[in-house]
C-alpha positions in Angstrom: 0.0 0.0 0.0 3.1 2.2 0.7 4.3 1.7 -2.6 1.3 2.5 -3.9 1.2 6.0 -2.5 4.8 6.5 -3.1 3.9 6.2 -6.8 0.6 8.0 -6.6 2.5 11.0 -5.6 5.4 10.7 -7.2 2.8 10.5 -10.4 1.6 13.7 -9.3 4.5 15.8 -9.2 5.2 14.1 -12.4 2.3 15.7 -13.7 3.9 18.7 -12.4 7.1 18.2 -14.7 4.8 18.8 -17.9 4.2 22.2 -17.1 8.1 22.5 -15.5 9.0 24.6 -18.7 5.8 27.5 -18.5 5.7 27.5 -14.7 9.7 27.4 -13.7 8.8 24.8 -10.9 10.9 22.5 -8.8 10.4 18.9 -9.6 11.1 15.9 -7.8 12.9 13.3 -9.8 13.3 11.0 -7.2 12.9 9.9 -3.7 12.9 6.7 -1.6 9.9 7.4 0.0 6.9 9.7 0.0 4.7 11.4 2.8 1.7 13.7 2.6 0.9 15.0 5.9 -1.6 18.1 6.2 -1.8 17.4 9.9 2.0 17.5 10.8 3.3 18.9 7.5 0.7 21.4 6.1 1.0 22.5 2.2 4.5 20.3 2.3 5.8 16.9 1.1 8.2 14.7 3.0 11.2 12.9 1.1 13.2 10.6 2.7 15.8 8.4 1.0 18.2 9.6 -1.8 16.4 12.6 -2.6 17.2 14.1 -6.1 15.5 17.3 -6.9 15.9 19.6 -10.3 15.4 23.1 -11.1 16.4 24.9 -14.6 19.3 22.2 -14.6 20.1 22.7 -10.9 20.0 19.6 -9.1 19.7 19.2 -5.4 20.0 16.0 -3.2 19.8 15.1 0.0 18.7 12.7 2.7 15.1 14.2 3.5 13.5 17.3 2.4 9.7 19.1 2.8 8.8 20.1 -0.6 6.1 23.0 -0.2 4.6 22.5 -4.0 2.7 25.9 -3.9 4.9 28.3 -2.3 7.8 26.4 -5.1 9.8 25.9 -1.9 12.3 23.5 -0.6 14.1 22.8 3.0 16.6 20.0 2.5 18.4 18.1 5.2 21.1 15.9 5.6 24.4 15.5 3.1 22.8 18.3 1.5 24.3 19.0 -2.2 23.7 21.5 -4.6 25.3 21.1 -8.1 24.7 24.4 -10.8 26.5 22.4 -14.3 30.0 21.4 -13.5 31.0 25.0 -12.3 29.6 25.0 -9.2 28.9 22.4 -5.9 27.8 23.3 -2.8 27.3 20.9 0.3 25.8 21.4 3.5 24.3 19.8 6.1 20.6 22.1 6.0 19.7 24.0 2.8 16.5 26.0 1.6 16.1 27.2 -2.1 13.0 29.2 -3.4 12.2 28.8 -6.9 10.3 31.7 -7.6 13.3 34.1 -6.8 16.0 31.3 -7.1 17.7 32.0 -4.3 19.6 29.8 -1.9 20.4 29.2 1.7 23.0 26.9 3.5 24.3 26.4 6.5 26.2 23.4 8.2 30.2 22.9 7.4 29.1 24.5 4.2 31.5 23.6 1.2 31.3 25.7 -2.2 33.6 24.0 -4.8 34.3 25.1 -8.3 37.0 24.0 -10.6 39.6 26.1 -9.8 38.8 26.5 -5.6 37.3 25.7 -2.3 35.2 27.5 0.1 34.9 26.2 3.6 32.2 28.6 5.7 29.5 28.3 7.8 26.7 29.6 6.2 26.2 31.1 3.1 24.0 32.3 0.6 23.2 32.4 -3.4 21.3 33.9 -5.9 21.1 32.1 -9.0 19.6 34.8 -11.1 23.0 37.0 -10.1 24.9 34.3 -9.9 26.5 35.0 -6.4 27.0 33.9 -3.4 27.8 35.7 0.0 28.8 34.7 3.5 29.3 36.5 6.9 31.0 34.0 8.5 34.4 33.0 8.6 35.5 31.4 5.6 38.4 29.4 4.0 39.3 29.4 0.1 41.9 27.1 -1.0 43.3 26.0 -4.6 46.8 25.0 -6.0 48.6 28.7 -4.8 46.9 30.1 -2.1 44.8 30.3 0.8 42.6 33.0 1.3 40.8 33.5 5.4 38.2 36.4 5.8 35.3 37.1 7.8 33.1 37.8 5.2 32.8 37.8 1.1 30.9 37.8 -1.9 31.5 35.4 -4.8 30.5 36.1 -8.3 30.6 33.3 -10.3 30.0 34.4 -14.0 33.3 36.2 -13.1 35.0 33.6 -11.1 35.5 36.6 -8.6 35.5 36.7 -5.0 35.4 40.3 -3.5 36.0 40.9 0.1 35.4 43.8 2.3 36.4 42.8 5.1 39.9 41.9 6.8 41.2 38.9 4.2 44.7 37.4 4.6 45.8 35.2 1.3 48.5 32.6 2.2 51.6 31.7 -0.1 54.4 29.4 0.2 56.3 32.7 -0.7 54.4 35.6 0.8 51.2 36.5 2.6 48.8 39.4 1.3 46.1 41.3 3.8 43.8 43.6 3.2 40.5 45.2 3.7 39.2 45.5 0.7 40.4 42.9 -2.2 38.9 41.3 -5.3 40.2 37.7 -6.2 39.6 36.0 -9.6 40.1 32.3 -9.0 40.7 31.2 -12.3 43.6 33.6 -13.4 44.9 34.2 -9.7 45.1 37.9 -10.0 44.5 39.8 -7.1 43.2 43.9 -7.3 43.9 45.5 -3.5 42.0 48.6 -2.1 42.6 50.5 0.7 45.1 49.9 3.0 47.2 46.4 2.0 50.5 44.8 2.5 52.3 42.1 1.2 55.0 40.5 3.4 58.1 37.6 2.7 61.0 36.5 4.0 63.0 38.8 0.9 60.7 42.1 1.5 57.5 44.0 3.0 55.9 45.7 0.2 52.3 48.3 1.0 50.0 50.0 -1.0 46.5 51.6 -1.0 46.0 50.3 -4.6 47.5 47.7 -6.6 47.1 44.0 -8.3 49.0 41.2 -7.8 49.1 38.3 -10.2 49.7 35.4 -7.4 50.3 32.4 -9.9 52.8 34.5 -11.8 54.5 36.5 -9.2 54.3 40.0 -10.6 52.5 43.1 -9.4 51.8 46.8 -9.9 51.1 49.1 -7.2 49.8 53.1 -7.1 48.8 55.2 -4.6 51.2 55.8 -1.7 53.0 52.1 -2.6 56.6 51.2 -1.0 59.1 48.1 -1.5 61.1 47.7 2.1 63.9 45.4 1.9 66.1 45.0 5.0 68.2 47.6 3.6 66.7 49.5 1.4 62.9 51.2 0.8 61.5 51.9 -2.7 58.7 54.3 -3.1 57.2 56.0 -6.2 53.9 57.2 -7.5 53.6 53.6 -9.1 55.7 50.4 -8.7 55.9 47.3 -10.8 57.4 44.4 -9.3 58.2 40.5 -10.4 59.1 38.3 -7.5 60.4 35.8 -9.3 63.9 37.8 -10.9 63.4 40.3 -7.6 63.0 42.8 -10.1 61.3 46.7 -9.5 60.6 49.4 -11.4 59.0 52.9 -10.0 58.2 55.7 -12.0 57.5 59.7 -11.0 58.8 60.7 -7.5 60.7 57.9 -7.0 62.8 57.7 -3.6 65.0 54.6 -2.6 66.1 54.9 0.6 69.6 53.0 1.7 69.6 52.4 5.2 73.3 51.2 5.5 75.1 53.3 3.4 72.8 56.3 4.5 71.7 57.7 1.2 69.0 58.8 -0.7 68.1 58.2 -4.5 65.5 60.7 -6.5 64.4 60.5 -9.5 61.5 60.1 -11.9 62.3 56.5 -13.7 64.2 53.9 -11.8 64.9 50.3 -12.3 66.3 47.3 -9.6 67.5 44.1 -9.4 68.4 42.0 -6.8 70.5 38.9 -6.5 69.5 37.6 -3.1 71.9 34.5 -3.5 75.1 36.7 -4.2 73.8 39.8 -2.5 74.9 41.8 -5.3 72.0 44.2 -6.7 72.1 46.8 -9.6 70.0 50.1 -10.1 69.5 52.4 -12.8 67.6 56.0 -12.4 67.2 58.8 -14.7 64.8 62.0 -15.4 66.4 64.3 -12.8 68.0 61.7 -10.8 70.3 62.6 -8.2 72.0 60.7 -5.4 72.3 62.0 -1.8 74.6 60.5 0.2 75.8 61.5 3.7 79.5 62.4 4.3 80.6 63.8 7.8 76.8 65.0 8.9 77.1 66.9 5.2 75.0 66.1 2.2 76.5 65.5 -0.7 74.3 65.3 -4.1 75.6 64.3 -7.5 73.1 64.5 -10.9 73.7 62.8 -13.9 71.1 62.3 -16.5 71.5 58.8 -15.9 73.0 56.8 -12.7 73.8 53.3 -12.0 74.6 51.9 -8.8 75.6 48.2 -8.4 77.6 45.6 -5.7 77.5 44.3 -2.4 76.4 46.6 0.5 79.5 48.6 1.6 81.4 47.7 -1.8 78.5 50.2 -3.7 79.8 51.8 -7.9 78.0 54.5 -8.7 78.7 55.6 -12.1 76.9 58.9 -13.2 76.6 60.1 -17.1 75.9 63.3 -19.3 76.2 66.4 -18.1 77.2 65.3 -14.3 76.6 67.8 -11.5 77.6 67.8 -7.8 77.4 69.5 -4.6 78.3 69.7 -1.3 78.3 72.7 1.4 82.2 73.0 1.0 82.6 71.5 -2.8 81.0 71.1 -6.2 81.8 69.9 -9.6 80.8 69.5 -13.1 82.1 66.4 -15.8 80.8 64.5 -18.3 80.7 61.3 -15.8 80.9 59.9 -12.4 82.5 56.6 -11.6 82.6 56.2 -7.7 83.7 52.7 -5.7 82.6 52.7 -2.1 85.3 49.8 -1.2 88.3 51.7 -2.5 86.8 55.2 -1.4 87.4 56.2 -4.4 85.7 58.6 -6.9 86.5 59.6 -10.5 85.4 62.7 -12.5 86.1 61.8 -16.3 85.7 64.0 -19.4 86.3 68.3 -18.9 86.1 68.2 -15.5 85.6 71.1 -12.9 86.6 71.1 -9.2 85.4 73.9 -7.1 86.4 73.6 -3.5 85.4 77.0 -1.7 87.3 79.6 -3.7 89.5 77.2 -5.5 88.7 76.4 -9.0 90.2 73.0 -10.2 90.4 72.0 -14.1 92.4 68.7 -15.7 91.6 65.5 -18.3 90.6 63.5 -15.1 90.3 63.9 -11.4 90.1 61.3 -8.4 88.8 62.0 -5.4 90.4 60.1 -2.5 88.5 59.1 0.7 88.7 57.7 4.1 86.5 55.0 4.8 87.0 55.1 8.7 86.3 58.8 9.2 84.1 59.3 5.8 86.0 62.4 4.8 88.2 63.3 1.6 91.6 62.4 1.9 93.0 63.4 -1.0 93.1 64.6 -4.5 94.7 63.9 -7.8 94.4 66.1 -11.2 95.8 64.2 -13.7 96.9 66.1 -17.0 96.7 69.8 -17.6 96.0 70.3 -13.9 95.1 74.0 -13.6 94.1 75.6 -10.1 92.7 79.2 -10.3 91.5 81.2 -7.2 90.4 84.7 -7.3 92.8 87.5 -5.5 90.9 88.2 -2.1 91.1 92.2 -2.7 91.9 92.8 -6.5 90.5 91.6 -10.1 93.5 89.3 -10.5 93.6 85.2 -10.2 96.1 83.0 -8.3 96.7 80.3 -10.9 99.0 77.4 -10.8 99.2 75.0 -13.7 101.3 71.3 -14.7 100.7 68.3 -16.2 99.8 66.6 -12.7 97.9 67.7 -9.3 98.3 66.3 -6.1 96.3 67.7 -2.9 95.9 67.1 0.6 92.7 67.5 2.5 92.3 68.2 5.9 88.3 68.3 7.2 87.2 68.3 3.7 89.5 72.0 3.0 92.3 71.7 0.6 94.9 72.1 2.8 98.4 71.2 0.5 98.9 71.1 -3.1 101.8 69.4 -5.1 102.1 70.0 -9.0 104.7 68.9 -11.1 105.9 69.0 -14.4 106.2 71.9 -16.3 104.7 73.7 -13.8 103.7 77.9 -13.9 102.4 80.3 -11.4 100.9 83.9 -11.3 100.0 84.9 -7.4 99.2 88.1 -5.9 101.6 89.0 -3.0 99.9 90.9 -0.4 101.4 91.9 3.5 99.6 91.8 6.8 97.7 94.7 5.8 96.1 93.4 2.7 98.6 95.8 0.9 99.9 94.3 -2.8 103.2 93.9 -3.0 104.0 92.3 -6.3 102.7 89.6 -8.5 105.3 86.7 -8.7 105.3 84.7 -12.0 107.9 81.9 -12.2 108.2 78.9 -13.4 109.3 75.1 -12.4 109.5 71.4 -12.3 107.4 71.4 -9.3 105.3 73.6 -7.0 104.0 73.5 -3.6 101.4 75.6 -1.9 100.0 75.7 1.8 96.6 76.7 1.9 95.2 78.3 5.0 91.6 79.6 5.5 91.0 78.1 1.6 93.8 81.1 0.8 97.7 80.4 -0.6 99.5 80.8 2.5 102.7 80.0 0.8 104.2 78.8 -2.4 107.5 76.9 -2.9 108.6 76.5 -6.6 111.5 73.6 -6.9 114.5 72.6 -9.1 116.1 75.2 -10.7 112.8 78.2 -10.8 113.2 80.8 -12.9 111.0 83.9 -12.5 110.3 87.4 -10.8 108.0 89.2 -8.7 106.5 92.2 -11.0 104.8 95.5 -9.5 101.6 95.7 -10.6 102.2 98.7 -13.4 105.0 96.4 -14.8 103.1 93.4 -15.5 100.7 94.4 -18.6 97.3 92.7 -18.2 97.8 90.0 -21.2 100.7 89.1 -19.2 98.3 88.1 -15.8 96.6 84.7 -17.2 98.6 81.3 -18.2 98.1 79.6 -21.3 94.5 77.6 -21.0 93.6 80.0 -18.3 89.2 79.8 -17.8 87.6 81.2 -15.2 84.2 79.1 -14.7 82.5 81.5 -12.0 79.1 81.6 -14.0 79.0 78.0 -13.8 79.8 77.3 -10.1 77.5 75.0 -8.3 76.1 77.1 -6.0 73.3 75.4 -4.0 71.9 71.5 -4.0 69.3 72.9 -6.5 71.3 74.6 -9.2 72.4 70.9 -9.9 69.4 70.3 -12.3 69.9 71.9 -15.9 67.0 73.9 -16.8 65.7 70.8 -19.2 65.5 68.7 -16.1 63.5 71.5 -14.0 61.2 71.7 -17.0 60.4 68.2 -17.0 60.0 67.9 -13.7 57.2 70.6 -13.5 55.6 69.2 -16.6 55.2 65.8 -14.4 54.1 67.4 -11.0 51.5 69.0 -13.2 50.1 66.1 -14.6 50.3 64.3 -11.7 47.9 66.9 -9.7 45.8 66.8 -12.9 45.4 62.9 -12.0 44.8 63.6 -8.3 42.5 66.0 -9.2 40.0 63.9 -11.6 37.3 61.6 -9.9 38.7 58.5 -8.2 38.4 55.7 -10.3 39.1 52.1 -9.2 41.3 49.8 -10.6 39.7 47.8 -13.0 40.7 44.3 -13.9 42.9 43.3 -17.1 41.5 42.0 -20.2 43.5 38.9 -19.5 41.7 38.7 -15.9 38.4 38.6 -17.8 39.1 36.4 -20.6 42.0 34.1 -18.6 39.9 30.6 -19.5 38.6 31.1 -22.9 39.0 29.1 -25.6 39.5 31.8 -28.1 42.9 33.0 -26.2 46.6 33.0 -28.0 48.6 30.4 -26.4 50.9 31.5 -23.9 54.0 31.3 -25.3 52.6 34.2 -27.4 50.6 36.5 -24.6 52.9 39.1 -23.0 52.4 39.4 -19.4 49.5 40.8 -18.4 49.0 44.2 -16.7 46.3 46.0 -14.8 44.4 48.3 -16.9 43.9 51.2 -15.1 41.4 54.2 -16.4 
């Protein structure tokens, strides 16, 4: 008789099936057994007994349910499964869908696979006609990278998109992203971050307040107040790209890298860097008004070029600067064509027509090193090598102090020239004055080799070696063509005078072009970042294979 009434009604709801199509209802296609009730169970069915339950191609089973026929309502119990295609399966251990608004509740060690993750939760719910699913419990999403923990998200499953609102932590063998605010794309991997976010690994701690992060490939781009911090060193810019895998970063407009250890400062508005972490040996390049700031003796010291690199170990840094080089320091400055600076050997070179201004000494040759001390971080010493040519201007008069030879050697004592040797062929004009600033003479010999004592960055004395030959002239009978050596320039109107007038006017230009378009930016509505083509289109069919795909990056309008 049982069987009977099983059939009867499952006869009934076939009935039911014909009109499945017009009225969008839920049909039973199966059930172990079958229970009409009005007194316990009004307007409801109970199943019991491998319960299998289709709607529009969505098929529920569990281990009992109350079908309410009218309302088009369903309350499943018991290994409760929901399968949407093979994109989407959701177990439980209580469910309820509606059929009229196809929307769907679960809750009991509720599991939400898909092909390319896992979601372990609590409760959640879904809305078919959306296609998404949110929870407000704690939840756990796993696949082949990453595990993602947050108290609450949204999943969109046309997209293959989680979004999260709420404090979310994503797990990686390598690193470990959190956030406030983050959208996740399971099939690609990419990750857009909003708000406040970090990213931290045993190699660096990287934050932004807007970026993506592609976690299966290992590369990223960040905007809006964004900085790499290495234990050494801290990269900042308006945005920063960065690929994990070769430890590689680029930032572009007001870039700053910050070297802890060696206490300097890099600015610029394009830079590039590599690290080796297994040799410890990293490279950078910056240009568009870059300049490096370094501290010597509780003194800045800033050097331009239109392009720098800086490589090696920590404490064994090159810097090498090119075109148009320009330096300055409270008590020196220079022009050249190019830089080439080794921190081990404390050594610094200034290549191609180089100019040496050390307070009111003016310093000209083919090439000039700069000799340092790397236990007291002052200048040691000084070498002019070829056409050496030291010009000062007379403290009273309109005359110049000049000394000239094929080779300069000079002596530094807290950073002030203090003794200069030059030999070869060596020259001299110098104003003789006595204790009352009185002129006595200008003395212009000549010699194999000069020395001069400098006191208060003025010629105390000058000794003149091996055989000198030359007088000391009043002033009325030493004609005025007669006053400069041969190659004698006087560079006044291009002394570095201040940390600024190291930029040449093309590099100020550009500068204020880029601060302008930059507040332009600021200034327009605040758009988020929107996902990449790639992001979008990552699984279909119609994409070039990879070989042929450059890497994706975030499209941002």
């Amino acid at each position: 008789m049982k069987k009977l009434l099983f059939y009867i009604g499952l006869l009934l709801f076939s009935l039911t099936t014909i009109n499945a199509q017009k009225s969008s209802k839920i049909v039973v296609e199966h059930a172990d057994h079958f229970d009409v009730d009005e007194a316990q169970f009004p307007d409801a069915a109970l199943l019991q007994g491998n319960v299998r339950v289709n709607h529009e191609g969505v098929i529920f089973t569990c281990n009992k349910a109350y079908f309410f026929q009218k309302e088009n309502y369903l309350k499943a119990f018991g290994e409760v499964q929901m399968v949407q295609g093979d994109t989407l399966f959701l177990n439980s251990k209580y469910a309820e869908y509606n059929g009229e608004v196809k929307k769907a509740y679960a809750t009991g060690n509720v599991v939400m696979r898909s092909p390319e993750s896992t979601l372990v939760t609590d409760t959640i719910n879904f809305d078919r006609n959306t296609q998404e699913a949110f929870y407000n419990s704690n939840g756990t999403i796993t696949n082949k990278e990453n595990t993602l923990k947050s108290k609450s998200g949204k999943y969109f499953a046309n997209e293959k998109r989680f979004k999260f609102v709420t404090a979310v932590t994503i797990t990686n063998p390598k690193y470990v992203i959190k956030s406030n605010h983050l959208d996740y794309y399971t099939n690609s991997g990419h990750s857009y971050l909003f708000g406040p976010s970090t990213i931290t690994s045993k190699e660096n701690f990287i934050y932004t307040e807007k970026g993506f992060y592609d976690t299966k490939k290992n590369f990223a781009y960040f905007l809006r107040k964004s900085y790499i911090k290495y234990k050494d060193r801290r990269i900042e810019g308006d945005s920063l790209y960065y690929d994990r895998n070769r430890e590689y970063a680029s930032a572009t407009n007001n870039v700053k890298i910050t070297d802890s250890i060696n206490k300097g400062v890099i600015k610029g508005h394009y830079a590039e860097i590599y690290r080796n972490l297994k040799t410890e040996r990293d490279s950078m390049m910056i240009t568009k008004r870059a300049v490096a700031i370094s501290l010597v003796e509780n003194d800045s010291m800033y050097i331009h070029g239109k392009k720098m690199l800086i490589t090696g170990k920590t404490g064994e840094r090159i810097i090498r600067a090119f075109n148009n080089v320009r330096f300055y320091k409270t008590d020196m400055s220079g022009k050249c064509d190019s830089i080439h600076s080794d921190q081990k050997n404390a050594l610094t070179k200034l290549i191609g027509r180089p100019v040496l201004w050390n307070y009111d000494n003016q310093m000209t040759g083919d090439v000039m090193h700069l000799i340092g001390n790397n236990r007291t971080e002052k200048l040691d010493s000084l070498k002019v090598l070829n056409n050496a040519f030291l010009v000062s201007k007379d403290t009273i008069g309109i005359g110049y102090n000049q000394v000239k030879g094929q080779n300069l050697y000079g002596k530094f004592k807290e950073n002030k020239l203090s003794e200069v040797d030059i030999i070869k062929n060596t020259e001299v004009i110098y104003y003789l004055r006595n204790d009352q600033h009185e002129l006595i003479g200008i003395n212009k010999s000549v010699g194999s080799k000069i020395n001069l004592i400098l006191d208060k960055n003025t010629i105390e004395t000058i000794t003149i070696f091996d055989n000198p030959d030359g007088d000391i002239f009043p002033e009325k009978e030493l004609p005025e063509n007669a006053r400069k050596l041969r190659g004698f320039v006087w560079r006044a109107d291009e002394r570095i005078k201040s940390k600024d007038d190291i930029f040449p006017p093309e590099e100020n230009e550009l500068d204020a072009k880029i601060q302008t378009e930059l507040k332009a930016e600021m200034d327009k509505e605040n758009v988020p970042l929107k996902p990449s083509k790639e992001t979008l289109d990552y699984d279909k069919k119609n994409l070039k294979p990879k070989t042929e795909r450059s890497e994706a990056k975030p499209m941002v309008k």
